[in-house]
C-alpha atoms as a printed R data frame, in Angstrom:
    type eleno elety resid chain resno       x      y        z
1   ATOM     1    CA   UNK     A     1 -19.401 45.862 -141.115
2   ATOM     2    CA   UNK     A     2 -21.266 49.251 -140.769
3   ATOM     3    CA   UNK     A     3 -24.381 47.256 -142.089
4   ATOM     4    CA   UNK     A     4 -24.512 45.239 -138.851
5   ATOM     5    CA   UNK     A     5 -24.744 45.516 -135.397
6   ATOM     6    CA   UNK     A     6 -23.259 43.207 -132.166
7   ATOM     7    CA   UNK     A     7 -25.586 42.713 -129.251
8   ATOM     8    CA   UNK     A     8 -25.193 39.763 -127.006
9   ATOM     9    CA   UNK     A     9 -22.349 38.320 -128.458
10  ATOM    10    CA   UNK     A    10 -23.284 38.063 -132.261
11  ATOM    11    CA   UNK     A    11 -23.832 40.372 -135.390
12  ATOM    12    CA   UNK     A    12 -26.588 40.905 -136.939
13  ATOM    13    CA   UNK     A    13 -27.909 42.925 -139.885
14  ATOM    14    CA   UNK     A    14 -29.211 46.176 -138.915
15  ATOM    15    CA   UNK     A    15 -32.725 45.868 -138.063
16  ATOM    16    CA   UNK     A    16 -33.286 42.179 -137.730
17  ATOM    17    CA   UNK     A    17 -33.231 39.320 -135.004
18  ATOM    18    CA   UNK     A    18 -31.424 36.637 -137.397
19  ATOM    19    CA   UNK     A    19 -27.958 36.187 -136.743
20  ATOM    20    CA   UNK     A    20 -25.840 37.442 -139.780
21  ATOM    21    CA   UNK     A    21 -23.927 35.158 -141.800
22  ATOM    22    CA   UNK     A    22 -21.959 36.063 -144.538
23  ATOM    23    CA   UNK     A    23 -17.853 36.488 -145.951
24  ATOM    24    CA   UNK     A    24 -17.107 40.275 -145.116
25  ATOM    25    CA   UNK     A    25 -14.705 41.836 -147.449
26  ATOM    26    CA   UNK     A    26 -13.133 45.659 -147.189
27  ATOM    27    CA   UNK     A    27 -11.582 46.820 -144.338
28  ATOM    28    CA   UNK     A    28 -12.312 44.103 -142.251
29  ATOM    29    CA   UNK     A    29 -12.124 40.528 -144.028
30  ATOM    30    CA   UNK     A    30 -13.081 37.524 -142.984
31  ATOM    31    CA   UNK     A    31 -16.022 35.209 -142.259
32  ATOM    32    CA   UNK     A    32 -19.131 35.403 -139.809
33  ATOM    33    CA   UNK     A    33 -20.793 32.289 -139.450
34  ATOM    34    CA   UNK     A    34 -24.462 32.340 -137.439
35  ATOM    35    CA   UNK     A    35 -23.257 36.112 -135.716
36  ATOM    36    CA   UNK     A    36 -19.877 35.107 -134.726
37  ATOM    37    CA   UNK     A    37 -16.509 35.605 -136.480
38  ATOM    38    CA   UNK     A    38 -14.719 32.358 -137.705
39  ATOM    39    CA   UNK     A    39 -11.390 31.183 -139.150
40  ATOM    40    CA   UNK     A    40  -8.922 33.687 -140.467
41  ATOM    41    CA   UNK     A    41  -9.091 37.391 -140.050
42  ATOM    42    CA   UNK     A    42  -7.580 40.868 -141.149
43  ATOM    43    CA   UNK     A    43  -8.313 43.890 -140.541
44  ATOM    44    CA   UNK     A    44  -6.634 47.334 -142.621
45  ATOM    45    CA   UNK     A    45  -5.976 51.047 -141.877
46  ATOM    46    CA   UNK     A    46  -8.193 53.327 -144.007
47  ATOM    47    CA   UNK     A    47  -4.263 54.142 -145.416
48  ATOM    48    CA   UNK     A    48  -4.479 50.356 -146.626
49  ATOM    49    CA   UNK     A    49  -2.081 48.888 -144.207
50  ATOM    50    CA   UNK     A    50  -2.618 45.501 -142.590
51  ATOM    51    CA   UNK     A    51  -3.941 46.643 -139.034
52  ATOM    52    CA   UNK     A    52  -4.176 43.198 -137.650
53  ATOM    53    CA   UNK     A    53  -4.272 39.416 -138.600
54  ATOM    54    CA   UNK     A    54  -5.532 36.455 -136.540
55  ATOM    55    CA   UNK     A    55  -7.876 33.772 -136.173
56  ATOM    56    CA   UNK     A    56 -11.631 33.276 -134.504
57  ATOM    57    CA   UNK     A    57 -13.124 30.235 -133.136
58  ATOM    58    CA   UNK     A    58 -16.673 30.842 -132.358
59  ATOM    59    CA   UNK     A    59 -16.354 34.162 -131.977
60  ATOM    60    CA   UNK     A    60 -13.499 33.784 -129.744
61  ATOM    61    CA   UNK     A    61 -10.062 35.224 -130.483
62  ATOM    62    CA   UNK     A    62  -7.943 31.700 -130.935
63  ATOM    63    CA   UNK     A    63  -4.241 31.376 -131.688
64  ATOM    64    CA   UNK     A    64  -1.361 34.247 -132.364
65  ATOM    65    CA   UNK     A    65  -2.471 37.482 -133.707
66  ATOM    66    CA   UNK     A    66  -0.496 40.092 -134.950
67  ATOM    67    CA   UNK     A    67  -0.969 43.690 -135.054
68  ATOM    68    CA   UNK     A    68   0.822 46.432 -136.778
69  ATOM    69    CA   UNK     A    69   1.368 50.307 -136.359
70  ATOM    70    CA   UNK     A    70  -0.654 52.622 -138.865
71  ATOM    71    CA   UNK     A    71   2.986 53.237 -140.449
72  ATOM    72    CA   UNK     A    72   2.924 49.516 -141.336
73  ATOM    73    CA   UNK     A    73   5.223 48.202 -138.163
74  ATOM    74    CA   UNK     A    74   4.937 45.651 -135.854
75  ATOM    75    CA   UNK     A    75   3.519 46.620 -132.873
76  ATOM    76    CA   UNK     A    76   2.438 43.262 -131.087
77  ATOM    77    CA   UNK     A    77   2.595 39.527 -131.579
78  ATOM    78    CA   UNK     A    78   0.088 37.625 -128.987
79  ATOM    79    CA   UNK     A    79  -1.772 34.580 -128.338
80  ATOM    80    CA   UNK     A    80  -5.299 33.773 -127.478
81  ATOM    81    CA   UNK     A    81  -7.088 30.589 -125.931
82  ATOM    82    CA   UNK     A    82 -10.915 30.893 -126.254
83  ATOM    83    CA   UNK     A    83 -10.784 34.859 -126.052
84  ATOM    84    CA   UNK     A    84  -8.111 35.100 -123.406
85  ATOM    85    CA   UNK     A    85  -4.764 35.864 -123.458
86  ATOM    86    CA   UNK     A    86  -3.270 32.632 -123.296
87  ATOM    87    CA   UNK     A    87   0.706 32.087 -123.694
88  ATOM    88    CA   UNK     A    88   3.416 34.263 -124.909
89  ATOM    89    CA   UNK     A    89   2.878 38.210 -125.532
90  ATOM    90    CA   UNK     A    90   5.271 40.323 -127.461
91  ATOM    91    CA   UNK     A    91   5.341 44.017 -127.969
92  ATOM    92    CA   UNK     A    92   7.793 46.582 -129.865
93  ATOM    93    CA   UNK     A    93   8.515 50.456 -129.897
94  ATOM    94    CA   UNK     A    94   8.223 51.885 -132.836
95  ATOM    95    CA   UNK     A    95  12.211 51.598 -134.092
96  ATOM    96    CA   UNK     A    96  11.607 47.819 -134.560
97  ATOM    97    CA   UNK     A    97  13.136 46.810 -131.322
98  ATOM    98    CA   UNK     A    98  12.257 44.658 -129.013
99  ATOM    99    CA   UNK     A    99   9.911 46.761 -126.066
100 ATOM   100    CA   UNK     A   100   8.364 43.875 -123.563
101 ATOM   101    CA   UNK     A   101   7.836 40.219 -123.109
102 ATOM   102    CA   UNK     A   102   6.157 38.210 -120.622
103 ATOM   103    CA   UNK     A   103   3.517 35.401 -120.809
104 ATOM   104    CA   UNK     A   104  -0.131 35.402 -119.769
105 ATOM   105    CA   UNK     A   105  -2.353 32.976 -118.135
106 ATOM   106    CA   UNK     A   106  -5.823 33.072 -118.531
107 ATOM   107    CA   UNK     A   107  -5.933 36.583 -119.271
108 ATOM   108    CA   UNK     A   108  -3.006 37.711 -116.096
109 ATOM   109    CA   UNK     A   109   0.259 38.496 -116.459
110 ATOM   110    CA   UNK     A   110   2.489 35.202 -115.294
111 ATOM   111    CA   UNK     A   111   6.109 34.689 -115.051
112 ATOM   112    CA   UNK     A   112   9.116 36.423 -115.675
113 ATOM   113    CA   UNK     A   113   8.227 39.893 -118.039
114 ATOM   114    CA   UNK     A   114  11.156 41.936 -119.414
115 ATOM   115    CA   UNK     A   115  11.127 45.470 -120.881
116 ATOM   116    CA   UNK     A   116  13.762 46.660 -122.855
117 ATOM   117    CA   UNK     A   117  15.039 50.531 -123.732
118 ATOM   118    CA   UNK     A   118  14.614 51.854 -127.296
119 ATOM   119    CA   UNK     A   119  17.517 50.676 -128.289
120 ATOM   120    CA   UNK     A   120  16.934 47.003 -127.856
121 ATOM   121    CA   UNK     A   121  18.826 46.829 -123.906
122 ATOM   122    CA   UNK     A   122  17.059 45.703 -120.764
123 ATOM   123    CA   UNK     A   123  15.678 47.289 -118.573
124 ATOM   124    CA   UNK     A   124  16.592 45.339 -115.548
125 ATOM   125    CA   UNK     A   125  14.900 47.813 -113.471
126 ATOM   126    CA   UNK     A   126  11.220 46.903 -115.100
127 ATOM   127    CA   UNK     A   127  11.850 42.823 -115.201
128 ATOM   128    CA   UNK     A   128   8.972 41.673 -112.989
129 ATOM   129    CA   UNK     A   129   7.951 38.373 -112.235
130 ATOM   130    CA   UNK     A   130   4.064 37.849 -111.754
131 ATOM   131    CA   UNK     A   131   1.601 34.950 -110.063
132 ATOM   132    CA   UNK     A   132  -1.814 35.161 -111.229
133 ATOM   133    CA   UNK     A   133  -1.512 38.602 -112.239
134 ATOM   134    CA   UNK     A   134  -0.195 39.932 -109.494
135 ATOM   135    CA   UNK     A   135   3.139 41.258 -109.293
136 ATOM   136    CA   UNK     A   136   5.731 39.120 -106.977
137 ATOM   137    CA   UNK     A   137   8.740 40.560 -107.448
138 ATOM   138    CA   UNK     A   138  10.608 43.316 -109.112
C-alpha cells in the first residue's frame, strides 16, 4: 500500500495515471480491481493482530465489518450499504461487554440507541431515540 497513492476515488501506483490493479498482501490484504478495493478485506496491527475485516464493492464499504482493539478485542461490529452506514451498529468497552447499540440509516443515527455501563447494565439515562439523525427523545 505505501507504493500507491488515492486521488479521486482510486489508487494508483506512485507516479502514474493508470489505475492500479493488483492482490495486496501484508498488512492490508485484499484485492484492488481498476483503483478501487473489491471483495473481502483485512487489515492487521503492526503487533500482527487482525485490525479489521470486511467487504468492498466498488470501492464502497458493503456488508458487516468488524474491527478489533490493538490488544486483539472486539471493539465494533457494523454494517455498510454502498459506503454508508446502513443497519445495525454495535460497539464494546474494552472488558468485552456490551457498550452501545443503535441502528443507522443512510449514514444517521435512527431508532432506539442504548448504552450500557462497564459492567454490561443500561444506562437508561443515555437510551435515545433518533429520526434522521437527529435526536428525538432521551
Amino acid at each position: 500500500m505505501k507504493d500507491l497513492e488515492y486521488r479521486d476515488g482510486f489508487h494508483y501506483k506512485k507516479f502514474t495515471d493508470v489505475p492500479f490493479t493488483w492482490k495486496i498482501d501484508g498488512q492490508f490484504n485484499g484485492l484492488i480491481e481498476n483503483g478501487k478495493r473489491e471483495g473481502s478485506w483485512v487489515q492487521y496491527f503492526d503487533n500482527g493482530l487482525l485490525y479489521f475485516k470486511g467487504d468492498y464493492k466498488n470501492g464502497k464499504r458493503e456488508g458487516y465489518w468488524v474491527t478489533y482493539n490493538y490488544d486483539g478485542k472486539l471493539q465494533y461490529i457494523t454494517n455498510h450499504k454502498n459506503g454508508k452506514l446502513e443497519g445495525s451498529w454495535v460497539s464494546y468497552w474494552r472488558n468485552g461487554k456490551l457498550l452501545s447499540k443503535g441502528n443507522f440509516k443512510n449514514n444517521m443515527r435512527e431508532g432506539s440507541w442504548d448504552d450500557y455501563n462497564k459492567d454490561g447494565t443500561i444506562n437508561k439515562e443515555e437510551t435515545v431515540t433518533y429520526k434522521d439523525g437527529v435526536k428525538i427523545s432521551d
